[in-house]
Backbone bond lengths (Angstrom), bond angles and torsions (degrees), N, CA, C in turn:
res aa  C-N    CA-C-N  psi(-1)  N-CA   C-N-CA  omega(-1)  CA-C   N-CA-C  phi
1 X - - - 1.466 - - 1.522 109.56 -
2 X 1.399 101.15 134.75 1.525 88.05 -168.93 1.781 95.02 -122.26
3 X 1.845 101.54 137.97 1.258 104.60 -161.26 1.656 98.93 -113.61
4 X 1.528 99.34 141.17 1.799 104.77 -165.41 1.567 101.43 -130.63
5 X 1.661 110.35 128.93 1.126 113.13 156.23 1.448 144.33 -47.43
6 X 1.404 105.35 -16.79 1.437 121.89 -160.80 1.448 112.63 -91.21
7 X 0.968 128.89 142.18 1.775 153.31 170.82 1.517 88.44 -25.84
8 X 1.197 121.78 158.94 1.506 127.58 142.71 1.727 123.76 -63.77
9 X 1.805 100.13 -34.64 1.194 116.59 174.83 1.580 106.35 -72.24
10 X 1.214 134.19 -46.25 1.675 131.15 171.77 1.659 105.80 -64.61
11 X 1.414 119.25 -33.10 1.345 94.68 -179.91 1.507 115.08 -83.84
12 X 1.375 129.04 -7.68 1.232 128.90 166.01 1.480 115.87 -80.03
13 X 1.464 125.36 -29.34 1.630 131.99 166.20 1.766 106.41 -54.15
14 X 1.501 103.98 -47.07 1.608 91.47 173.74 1.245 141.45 -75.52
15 X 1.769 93.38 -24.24 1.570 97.64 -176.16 1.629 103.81 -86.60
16 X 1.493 125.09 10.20 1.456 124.35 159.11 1.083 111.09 -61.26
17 X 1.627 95.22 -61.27 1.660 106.37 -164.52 1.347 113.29 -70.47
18 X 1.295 118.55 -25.13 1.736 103.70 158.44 1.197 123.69 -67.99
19 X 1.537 151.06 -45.18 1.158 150.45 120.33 1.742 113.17 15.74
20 X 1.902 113.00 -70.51 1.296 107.54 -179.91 1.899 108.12 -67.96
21 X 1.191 86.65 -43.94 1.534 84.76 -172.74 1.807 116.30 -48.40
22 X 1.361 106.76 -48.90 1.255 116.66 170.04 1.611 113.37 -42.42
23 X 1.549 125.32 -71.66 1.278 122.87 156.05 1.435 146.63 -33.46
24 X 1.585 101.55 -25.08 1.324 104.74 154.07 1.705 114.31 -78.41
25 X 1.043 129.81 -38.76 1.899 134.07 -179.33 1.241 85.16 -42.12
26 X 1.548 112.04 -64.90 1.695 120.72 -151.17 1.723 95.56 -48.49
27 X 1.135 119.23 -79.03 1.823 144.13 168.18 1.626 97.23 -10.14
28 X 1.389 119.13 -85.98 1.249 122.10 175.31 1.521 126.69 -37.50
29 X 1.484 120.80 -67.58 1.395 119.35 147.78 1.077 135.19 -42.10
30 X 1.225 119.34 -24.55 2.259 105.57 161.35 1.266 100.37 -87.22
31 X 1.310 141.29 -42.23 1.420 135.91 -174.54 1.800 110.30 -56.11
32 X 1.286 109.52 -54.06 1.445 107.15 -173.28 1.522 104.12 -79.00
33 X 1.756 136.15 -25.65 1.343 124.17 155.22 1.346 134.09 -82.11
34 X 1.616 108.52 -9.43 1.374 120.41 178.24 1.687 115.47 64.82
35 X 1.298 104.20 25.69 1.566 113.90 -170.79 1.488 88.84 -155.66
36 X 2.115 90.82 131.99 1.329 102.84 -173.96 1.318 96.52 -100.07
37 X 2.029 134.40 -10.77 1.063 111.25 -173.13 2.313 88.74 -132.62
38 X 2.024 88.99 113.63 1.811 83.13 -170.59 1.536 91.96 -102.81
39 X 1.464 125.43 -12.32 1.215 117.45 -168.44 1.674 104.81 -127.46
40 X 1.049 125.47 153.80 1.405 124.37 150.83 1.737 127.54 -36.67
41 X 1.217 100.40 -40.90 1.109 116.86 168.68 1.730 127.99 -59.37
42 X 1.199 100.15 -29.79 2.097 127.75 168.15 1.520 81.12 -36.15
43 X 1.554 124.42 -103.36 1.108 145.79 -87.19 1.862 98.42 173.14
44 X 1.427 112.60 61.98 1.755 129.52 -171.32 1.266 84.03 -78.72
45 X 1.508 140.44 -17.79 2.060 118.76 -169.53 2.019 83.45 -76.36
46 X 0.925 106.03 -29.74 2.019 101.18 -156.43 1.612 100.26 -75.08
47 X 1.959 119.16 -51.22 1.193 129.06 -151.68 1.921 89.18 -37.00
48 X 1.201 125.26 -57.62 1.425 109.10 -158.81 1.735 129.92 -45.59
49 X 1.930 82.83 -41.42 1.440 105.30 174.90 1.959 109.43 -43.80
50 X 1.328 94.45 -64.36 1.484 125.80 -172.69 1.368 96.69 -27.61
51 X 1.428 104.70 -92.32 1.385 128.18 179.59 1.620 116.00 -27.30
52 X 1.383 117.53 -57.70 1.419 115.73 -174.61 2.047 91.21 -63.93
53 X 1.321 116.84 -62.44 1.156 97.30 -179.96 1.911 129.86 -55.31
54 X 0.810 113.75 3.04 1.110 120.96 175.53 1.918 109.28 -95.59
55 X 1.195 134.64 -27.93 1.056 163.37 115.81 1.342 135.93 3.85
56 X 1.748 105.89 -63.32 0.912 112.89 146.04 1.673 130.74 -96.32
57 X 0.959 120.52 15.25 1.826 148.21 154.17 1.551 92.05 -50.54
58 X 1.020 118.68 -72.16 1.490 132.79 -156.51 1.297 118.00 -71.26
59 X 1.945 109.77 -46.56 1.767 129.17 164.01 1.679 85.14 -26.91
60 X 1.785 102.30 -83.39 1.655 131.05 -167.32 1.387 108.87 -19.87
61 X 1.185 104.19 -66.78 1.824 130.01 -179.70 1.667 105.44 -31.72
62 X 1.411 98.73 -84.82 1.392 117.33 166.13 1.632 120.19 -23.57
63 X 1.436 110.32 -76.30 1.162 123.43 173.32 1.546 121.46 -21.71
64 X 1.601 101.20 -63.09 1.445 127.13 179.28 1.353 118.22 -54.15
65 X 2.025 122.52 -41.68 1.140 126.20 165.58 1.661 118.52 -65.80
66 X 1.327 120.72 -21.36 1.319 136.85 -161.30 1.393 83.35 -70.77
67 X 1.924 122.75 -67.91 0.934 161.93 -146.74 1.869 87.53 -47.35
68 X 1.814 77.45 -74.09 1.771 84.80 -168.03 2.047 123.76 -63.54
69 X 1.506 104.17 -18.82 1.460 99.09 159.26 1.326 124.09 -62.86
70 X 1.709 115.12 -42.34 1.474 128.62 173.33 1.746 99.27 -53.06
71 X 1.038 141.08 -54.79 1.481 132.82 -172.50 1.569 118.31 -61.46
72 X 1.591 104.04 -13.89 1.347 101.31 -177.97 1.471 118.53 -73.20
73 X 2.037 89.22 -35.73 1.671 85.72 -162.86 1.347 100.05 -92.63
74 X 1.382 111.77 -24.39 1.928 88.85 168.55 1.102 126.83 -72.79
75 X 1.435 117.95 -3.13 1.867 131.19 163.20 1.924 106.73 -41.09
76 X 1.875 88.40 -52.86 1.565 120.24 -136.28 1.972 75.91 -86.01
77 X 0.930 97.84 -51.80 1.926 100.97 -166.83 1.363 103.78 -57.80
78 X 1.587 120.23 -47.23 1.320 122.34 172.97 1.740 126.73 -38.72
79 X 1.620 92.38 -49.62 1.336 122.47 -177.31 1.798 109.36 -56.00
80 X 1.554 84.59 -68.36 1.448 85.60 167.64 1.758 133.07 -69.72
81 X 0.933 108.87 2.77 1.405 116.53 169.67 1.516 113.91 -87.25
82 X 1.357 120.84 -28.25 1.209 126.63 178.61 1.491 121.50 -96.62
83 X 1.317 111.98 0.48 1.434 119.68 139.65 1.271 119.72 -99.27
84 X 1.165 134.91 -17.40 1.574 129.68 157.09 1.732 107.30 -58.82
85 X 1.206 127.78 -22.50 1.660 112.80 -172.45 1.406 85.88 -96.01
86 X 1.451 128.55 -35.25 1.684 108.86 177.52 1.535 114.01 -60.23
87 X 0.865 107.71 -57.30 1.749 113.22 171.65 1.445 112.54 -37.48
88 X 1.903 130.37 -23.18 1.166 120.46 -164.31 1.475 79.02 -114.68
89 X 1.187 140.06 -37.55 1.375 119.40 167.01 1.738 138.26 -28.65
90 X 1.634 81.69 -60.05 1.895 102.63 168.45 1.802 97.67 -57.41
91 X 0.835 139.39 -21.88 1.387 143.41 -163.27 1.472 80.09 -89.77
92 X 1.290 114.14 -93.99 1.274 119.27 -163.17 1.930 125.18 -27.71
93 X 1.407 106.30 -30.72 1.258 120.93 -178.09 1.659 106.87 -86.16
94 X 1.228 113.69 -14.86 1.688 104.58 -179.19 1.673 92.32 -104.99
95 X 1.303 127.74 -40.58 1.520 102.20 168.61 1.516 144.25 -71.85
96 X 1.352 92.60 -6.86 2.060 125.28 158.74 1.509 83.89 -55.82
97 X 1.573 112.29 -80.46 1.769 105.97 -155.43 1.705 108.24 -67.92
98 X 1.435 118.34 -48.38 1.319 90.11 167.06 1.443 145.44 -87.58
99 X 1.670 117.13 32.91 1.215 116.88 171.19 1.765 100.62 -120.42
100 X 1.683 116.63 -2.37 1.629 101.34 164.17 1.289 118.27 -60.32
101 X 1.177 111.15 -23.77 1.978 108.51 -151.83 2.043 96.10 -159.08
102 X 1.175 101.08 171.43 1.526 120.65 169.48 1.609 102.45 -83.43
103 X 1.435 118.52 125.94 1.625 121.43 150.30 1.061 103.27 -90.77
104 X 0.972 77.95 172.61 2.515 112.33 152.02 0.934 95.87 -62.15
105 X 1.498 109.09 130.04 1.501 140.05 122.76 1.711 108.70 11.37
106 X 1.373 108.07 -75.39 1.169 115.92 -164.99 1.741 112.27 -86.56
107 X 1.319 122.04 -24.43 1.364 128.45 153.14 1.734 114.26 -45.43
108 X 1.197 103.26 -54.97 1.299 117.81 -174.08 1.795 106.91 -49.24
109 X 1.171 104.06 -75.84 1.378 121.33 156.37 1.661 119.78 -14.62
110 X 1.223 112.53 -76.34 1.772 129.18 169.10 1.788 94.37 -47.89
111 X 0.830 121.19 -50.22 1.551 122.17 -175.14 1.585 102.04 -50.28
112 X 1.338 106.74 -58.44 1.836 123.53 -147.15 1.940 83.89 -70.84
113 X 1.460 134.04 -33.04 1.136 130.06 -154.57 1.386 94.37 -92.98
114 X 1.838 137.76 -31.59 1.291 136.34 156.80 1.348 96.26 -45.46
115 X 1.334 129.53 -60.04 1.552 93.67 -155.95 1.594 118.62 -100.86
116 X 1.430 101.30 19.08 1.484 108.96 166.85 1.590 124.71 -78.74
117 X 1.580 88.72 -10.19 1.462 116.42 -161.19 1.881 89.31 -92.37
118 X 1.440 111.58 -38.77 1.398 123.61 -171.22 1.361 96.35 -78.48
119 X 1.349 130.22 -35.85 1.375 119.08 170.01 1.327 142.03 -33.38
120 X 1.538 83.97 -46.63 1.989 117.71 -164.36 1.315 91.00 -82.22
121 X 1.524 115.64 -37.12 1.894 125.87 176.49 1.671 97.41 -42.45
122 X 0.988 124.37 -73.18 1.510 142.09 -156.69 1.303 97.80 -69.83
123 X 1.155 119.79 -45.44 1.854 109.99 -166.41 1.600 96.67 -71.33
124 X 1.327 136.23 -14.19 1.922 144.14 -137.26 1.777 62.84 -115.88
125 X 0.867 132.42 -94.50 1.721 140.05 -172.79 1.842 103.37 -8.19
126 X 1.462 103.01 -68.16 1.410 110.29 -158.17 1.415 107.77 -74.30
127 X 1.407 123.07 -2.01 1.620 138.26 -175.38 1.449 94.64 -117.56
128 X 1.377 130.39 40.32 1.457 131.44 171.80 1.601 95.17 -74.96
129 X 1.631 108.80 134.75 1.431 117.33 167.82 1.392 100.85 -111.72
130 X 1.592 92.82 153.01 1.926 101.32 162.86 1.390 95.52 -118.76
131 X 1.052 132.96 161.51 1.863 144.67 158.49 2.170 96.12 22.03
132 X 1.703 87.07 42.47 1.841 72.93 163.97 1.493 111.81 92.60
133 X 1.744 112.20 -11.22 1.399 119.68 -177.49 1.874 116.23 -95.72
134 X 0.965 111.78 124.38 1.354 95.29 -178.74 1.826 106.42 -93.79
135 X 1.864 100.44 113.05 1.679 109.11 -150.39 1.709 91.82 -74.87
136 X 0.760 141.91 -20.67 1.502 116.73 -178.48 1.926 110.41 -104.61
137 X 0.982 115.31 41.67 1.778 116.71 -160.93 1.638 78.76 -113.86
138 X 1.151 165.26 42.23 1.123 154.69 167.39 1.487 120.17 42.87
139 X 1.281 122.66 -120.61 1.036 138.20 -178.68 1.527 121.50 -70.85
140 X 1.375 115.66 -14.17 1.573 118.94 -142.42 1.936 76.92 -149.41
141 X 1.144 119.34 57.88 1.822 120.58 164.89 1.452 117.98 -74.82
142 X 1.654 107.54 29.06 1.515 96.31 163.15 1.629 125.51 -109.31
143 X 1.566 108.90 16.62 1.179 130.33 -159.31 1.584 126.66 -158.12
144 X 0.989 121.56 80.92 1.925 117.70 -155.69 1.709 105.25 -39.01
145 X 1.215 86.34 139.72 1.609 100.58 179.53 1.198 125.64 -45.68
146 X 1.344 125.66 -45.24 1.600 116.59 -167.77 1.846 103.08 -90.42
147 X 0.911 110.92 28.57 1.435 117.19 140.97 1.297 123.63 -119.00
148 X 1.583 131.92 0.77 1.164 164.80 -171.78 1.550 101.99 -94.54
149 X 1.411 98.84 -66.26 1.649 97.44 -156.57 1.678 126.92 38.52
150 X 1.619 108.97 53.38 1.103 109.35 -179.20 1.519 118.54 -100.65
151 X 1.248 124.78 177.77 1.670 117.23 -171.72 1.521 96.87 -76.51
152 X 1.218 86.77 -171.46 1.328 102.25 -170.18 1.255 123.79 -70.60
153 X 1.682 110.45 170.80 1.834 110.46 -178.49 1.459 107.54 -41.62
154 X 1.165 121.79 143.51 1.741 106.44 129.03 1.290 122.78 -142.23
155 X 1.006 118.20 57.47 1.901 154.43 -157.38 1.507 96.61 -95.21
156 X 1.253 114.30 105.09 1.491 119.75 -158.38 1.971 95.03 -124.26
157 X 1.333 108.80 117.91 1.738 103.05 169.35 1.464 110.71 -96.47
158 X 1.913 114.44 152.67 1.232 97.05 -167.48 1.508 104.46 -95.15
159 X 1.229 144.40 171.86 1.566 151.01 -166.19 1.561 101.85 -97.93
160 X 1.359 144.59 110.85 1.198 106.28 163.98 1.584 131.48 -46.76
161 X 1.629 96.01 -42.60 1.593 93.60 -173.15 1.521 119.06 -66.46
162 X 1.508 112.58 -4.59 1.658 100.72 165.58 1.437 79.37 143.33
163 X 1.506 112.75 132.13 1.650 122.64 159.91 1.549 107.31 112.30
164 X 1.513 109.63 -177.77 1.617 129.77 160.91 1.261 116.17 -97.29
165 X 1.018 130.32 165.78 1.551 131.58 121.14 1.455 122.30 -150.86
166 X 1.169 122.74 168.91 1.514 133.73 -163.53 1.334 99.20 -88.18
167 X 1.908 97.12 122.95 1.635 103.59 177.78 1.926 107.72 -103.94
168 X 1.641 124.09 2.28 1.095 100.91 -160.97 1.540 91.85 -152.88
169 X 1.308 119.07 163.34 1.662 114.73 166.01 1.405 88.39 -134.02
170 X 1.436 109.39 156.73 1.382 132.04 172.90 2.179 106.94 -60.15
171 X 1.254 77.47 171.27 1.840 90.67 175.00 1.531 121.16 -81.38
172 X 1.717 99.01 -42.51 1.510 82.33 162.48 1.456 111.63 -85.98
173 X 1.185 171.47 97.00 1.489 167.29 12.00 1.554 104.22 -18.49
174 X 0.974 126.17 -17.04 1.599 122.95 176.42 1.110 108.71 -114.15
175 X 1.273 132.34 -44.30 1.561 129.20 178.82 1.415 121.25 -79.98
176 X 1.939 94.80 -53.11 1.400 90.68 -160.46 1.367 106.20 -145.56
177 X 1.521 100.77 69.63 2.012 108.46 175.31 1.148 99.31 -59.95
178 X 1.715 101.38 154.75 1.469 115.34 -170.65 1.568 95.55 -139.84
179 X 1.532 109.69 151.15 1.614 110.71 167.35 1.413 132.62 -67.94
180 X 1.063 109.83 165.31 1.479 104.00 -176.63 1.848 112.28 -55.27
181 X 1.115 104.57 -4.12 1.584 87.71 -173.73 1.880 87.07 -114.58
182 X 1.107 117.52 -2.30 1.615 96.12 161.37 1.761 97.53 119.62
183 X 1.397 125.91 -6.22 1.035 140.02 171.08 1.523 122.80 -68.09
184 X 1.339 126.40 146.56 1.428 111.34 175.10 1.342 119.76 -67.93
185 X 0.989 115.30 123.85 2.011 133.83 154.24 1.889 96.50 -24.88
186 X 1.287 113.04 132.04 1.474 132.95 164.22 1.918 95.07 -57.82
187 X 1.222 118.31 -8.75 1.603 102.12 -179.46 1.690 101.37 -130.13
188 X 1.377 114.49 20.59 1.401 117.89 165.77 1.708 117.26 -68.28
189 X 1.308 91.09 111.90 1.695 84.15 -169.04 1.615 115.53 -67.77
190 X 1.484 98.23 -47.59 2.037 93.98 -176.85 2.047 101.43 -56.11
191 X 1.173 99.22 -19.91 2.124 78.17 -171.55 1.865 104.65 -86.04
192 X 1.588 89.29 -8.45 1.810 100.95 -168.29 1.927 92.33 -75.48
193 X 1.592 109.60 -41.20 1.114 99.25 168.86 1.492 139.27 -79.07
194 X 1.014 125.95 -25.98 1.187 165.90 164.21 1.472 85.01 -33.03
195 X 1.387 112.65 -72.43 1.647 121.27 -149.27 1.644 108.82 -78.31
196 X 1.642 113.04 -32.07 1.401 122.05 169.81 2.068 105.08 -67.70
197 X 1.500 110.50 -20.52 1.585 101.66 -176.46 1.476 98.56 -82.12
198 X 0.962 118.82 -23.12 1.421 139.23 177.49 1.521 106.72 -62.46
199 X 1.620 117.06 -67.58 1.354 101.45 -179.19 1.187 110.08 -73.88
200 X 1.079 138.04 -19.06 1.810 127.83 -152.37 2.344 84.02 -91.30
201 X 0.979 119.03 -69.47 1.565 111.53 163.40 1.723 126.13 -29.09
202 X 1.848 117.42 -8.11 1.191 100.50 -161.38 2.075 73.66 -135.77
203 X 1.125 118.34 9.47 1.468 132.85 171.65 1.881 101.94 51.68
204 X 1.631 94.77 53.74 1.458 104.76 -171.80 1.212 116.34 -106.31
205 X 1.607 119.60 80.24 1.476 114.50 169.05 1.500 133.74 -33.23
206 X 1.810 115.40 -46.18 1.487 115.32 164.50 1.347 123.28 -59.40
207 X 1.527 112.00 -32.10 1.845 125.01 174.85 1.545 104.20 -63.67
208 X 1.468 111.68 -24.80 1.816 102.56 -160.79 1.586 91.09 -97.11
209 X 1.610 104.04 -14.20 1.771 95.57 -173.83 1.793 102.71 -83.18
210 X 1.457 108.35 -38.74 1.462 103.54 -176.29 1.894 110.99 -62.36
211 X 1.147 91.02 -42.40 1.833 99.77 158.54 1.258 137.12 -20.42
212 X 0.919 82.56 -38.72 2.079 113.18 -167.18 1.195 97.33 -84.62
213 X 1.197 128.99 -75.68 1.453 138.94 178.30 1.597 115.65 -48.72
214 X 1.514 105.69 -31.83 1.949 90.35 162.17 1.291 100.50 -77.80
215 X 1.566 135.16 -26.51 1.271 110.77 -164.22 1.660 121.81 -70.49
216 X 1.312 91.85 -36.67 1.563 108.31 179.21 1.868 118.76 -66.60
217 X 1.412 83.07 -10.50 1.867 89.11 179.91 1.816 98.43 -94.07
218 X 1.232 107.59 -20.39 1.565 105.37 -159.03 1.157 99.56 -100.58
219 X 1.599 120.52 -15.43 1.314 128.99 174.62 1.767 114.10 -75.22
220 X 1.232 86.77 -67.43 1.960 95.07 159.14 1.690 109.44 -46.49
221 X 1.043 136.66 -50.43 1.322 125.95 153.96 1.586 127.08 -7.82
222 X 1.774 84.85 -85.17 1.596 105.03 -167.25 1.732 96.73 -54.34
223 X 1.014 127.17 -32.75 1.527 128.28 -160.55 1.575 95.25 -79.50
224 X 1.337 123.99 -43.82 1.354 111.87 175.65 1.825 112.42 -61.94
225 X 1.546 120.03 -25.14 1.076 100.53 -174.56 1.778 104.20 -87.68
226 X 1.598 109.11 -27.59 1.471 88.33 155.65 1.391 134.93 -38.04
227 X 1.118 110.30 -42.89 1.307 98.39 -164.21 1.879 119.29 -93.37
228 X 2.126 95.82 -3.69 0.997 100.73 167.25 1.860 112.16 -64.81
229 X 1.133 100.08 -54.34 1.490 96.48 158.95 1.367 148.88 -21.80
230 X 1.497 110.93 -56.11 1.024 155.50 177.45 2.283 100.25 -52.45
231 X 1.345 95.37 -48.97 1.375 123.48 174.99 1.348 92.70 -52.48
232 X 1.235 99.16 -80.62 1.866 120.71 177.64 1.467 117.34 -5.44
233 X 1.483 104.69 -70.52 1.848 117.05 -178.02 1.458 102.78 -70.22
234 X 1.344 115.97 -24.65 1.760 105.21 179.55 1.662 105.21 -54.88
235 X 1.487 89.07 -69.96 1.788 105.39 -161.55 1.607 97.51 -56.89
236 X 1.730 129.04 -21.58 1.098 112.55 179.55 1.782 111.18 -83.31
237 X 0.967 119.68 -33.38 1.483 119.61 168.78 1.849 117.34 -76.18
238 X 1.480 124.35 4.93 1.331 131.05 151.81 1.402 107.37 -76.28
239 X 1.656 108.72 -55.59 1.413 105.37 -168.56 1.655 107.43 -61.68
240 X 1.628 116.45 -48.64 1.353 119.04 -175.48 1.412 131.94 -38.50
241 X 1.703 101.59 -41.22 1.462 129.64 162.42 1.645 123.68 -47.47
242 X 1.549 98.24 -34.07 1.419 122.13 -159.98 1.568 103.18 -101.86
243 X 1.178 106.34 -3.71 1.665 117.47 -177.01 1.621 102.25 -121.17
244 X 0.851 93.57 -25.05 1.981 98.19 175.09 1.618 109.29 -73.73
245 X 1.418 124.82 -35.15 1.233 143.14 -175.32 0.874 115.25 -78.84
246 X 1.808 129.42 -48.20 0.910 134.58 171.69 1.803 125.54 -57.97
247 X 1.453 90.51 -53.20 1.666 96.21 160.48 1.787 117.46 -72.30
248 X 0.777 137.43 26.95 1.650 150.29 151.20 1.788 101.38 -97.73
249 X 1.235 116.94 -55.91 1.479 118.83 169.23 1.595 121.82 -55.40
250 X 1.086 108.09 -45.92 1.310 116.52 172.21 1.627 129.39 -52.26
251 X 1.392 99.18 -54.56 1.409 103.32 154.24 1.337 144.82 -87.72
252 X 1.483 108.74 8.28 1.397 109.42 179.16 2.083 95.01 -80.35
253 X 1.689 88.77 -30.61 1.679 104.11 172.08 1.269 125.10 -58.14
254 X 0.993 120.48 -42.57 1.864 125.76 160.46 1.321 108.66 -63.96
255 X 1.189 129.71 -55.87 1.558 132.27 -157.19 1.626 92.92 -75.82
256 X 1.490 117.82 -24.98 1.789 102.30 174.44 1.498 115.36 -76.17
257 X 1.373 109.13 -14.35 1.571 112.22 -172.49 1.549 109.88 -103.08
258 X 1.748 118.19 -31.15 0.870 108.37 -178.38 1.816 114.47 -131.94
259 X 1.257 113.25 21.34 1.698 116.71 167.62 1.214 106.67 -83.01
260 X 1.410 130.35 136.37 1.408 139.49 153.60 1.898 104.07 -57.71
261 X 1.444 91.90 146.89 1.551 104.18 170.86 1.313 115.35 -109.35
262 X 1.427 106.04 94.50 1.497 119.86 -148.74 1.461 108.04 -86.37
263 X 1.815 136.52 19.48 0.703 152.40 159.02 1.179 136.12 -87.14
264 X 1.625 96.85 -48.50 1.333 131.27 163.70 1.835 108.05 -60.21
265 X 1.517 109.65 -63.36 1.621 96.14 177.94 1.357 111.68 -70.11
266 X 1.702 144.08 -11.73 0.980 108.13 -159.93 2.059 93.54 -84.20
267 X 1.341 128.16 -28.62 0.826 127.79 170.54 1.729 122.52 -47.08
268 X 1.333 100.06 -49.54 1.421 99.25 173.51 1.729 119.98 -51.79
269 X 1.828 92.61 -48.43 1.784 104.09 176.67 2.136 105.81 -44.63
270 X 1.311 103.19 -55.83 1.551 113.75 178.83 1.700 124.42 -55.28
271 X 1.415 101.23 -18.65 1.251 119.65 171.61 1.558 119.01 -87.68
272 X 1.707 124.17 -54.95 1.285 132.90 119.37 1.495 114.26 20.80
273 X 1.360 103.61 -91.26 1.382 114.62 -152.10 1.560 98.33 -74.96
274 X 1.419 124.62 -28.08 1.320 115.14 -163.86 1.613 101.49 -82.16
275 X 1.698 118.65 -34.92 1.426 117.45 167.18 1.263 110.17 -47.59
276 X 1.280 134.42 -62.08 1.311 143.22 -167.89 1.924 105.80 -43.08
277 X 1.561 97.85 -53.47 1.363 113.39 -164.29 1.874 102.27 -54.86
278 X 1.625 81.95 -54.06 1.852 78.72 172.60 1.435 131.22 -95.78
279 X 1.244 117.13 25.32 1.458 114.33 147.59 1.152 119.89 -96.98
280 X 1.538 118.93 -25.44 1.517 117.46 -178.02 2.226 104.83 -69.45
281 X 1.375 106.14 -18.33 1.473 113.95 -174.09 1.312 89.72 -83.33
282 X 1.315 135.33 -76.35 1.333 138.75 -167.74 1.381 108.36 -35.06
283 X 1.640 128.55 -43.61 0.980 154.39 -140.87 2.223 93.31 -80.30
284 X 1.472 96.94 -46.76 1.150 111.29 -149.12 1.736 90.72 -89.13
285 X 1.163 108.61 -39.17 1.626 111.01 -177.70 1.696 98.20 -68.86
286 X 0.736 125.48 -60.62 1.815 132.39 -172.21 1.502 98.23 -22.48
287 X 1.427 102.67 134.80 1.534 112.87 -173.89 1.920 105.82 -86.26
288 X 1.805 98.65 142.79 1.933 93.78 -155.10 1.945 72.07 -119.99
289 X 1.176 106.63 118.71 1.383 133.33 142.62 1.481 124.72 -84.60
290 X 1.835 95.14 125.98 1.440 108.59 176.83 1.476 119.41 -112.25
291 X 1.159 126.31 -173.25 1.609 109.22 171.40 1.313 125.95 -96.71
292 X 1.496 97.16 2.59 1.591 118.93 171.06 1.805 103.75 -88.60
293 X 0.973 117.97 -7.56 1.870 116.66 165.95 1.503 109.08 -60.64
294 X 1.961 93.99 -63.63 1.605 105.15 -164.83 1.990 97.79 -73.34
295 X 1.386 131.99 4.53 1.145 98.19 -176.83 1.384 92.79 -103.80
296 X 1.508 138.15 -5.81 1.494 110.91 -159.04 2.093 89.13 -115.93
C-alpha cells in the first residue's frame, strides 16, 4: 500500500499532466520519425499486418530485379539472334551462286573461307555473354554450350501476378537441333554450314544446292526463336508493369499502418501544450489551505 501526502485534488492535477505530457512525447516522436508505429510496442494489434506486408515488399522487390536481369538477356539473345539470321543470309546468297552453275576451283575455295568466316560468326553468337553469363548455355551459364553440350534450358522466371514461365532456350535448340537418334535437324544451322563449306571445298554445285535448303530451314528456325524471344520481353514488360504496381500498392499499405499523420499530431502537439499551459496556471491560482488558516 502505498501511502501519499498529496491532496486527492494534487494527485489528480498530476496524473493530467502526465497524461498531456505523455501525448506530447507521443506527438513529437511521430513528427520527427514520421512513423506512428517505430516499435512493436506502438501498436502489437498491426505488428502482424506490418510484417507480412513488409515481406511481401521484399517477395515484390526481388521479383522485379529477377524481372529486370531476365530483360537483359532476352534484349542480348534477341540481338544476337538477329545477327545470326544475317550471318545465314550471307550464307544463303553464296549457296544461291554456288549451287546455280559450276565455278573455279579457286572461286569455290574463296567462297568455302567466307563461310568459314560465317561459321566463327555463329559460334561468337551462340557464346553471347551478359554480366559474365553465357545466355544461351542453359542451365550451366558459366561455360558456352557447345563445349557443354548440356540439356536443355530450364530457366524458369517468376510472374508476379502468380506462376512461371520460360525466359530462355539453350544453343543447341537454337543453333543446332538434332534428331531423335542424335543426328542434325534439316534446320541445324552449324551442320547447314558445315555442309555448304563442304560443297563449295569439294566445287559441288548439287552439295551447295542441298545447302541452301538447310540454310533456309535453319534460317526460318532462328527467326522462330527470334520471335520466341521477342515473346520473352513482352511477358517480361507485363510482368514488370505488374510488379511496379504492386510495389505502389504495397506501400501505400505500410504507410496506412505505419506513417504518422503529421498534421494530425502536430495539431494535437499545439493542443497538448496549450492544456498543459492552462492547468499548470489554474494549478497555480487555486487557493492552498493549511491547518494553520482554520486555526488563526
Amino acid at each position: 500500500m502505498i501511502v501519499s501526502n498529496l491532496s486527492p485534488a494534487s494527485q489528480a492535477f498530476l496524473a493530467g499532466v502526465n497524461t498531456i505530457e505523455q501525448q506530447i512525447a507521443t506527438a513529437n516522436q511521430q513528427i520527427t520519425s514520421g512513423l506512428k508505429i517505430s516499435t512493436p510496442a506502438d501498436d502489437p494489434a498491426q505488428i502482424d499486418d506490418l510484417l507480412q506486408l513488409r515481406a511481401d515488399e521484399q517477395l515484390n522487390t526481388q521479383v522485379g530485379n529477377n524481372l529486370a536481369l531476365a530483360n537483359s538477356l532476352a534484349s542480348a539473345a534477341d540481338s544476337a539472334l538477329g545477327g545470326a539470321i544475317q550471318v545465314v543470309n550471307s550464307a544463303i546468297q553464296i549457296a544461291t551462286q554456288a549451287g546455280n552453275s559450276l565455278t573455279a576451283a579457286n572461286t569455290d575455295n574463296s567462297l568455302a573461307v567466307e563461310v568459314q568466316g560465317l561459321l566463327a560468326q555463329m559460334v561468337n553468337y551462340s557464346q553471347t555473354q551478359v554480366q559474365g553469363q553465357y545466355i544461351f548455355s542453359g542451365d550451366q551459364p558459366n561455360s558456352p554450350y557447345y563445349q557443354l553440350l548440356t540439356t536443355n534450358a530450364t530457366q524458369q522466371i517468376q510472374d508476379p501476378a502468380g506462376g512461371t514461365f520460360a525466359v530462355s532456350q539453350t544453343a543447341q535448340t537454337i543453333f543446332g537441333p538434332l534428331n531423335a537418334d542424335g543426328t542434325p535437324a534439316s534446320n541445324n544451322v552449324f551442320a547447314a554450314l558445315a555442309d555448304l563449306n563442304t560443297a563449295l571445298l569439294n566445287n559441288s554445285a548439287s552439295g551447295a544446292q542441298a545447302a541452301l535448303n538447310e540454310l533456309q530451314a535453319a534460317g526460318g528456325h532462328l527467326n522462330e526463336m527470334q520471335s520466341f524471344y521477342g515473346g520473352v520481353e513482352d511477358r517480361i514488360q507485363s510482368a514488370t508493369t505488374f510488379s511496379n504496381s504492386r510495389s505502389t500498392e504495397l506501400q501505400t499499405e505500410v504507410g496506412g499502418i505505419q506513417d504518422a499523420d503529421v498534421t494530425s499530431d502536430a495539431m494535437l502537439l499545439t493542443q497538448a501544450n496549450t492544456q498543459l499551459q492552462a492547468a499548470f496556471s489554474a494549478e497555480a491560482q487555486a487557493p492552498k489551505s493549511t491547518l494553520f488558516n482554520y486555526l488563526t
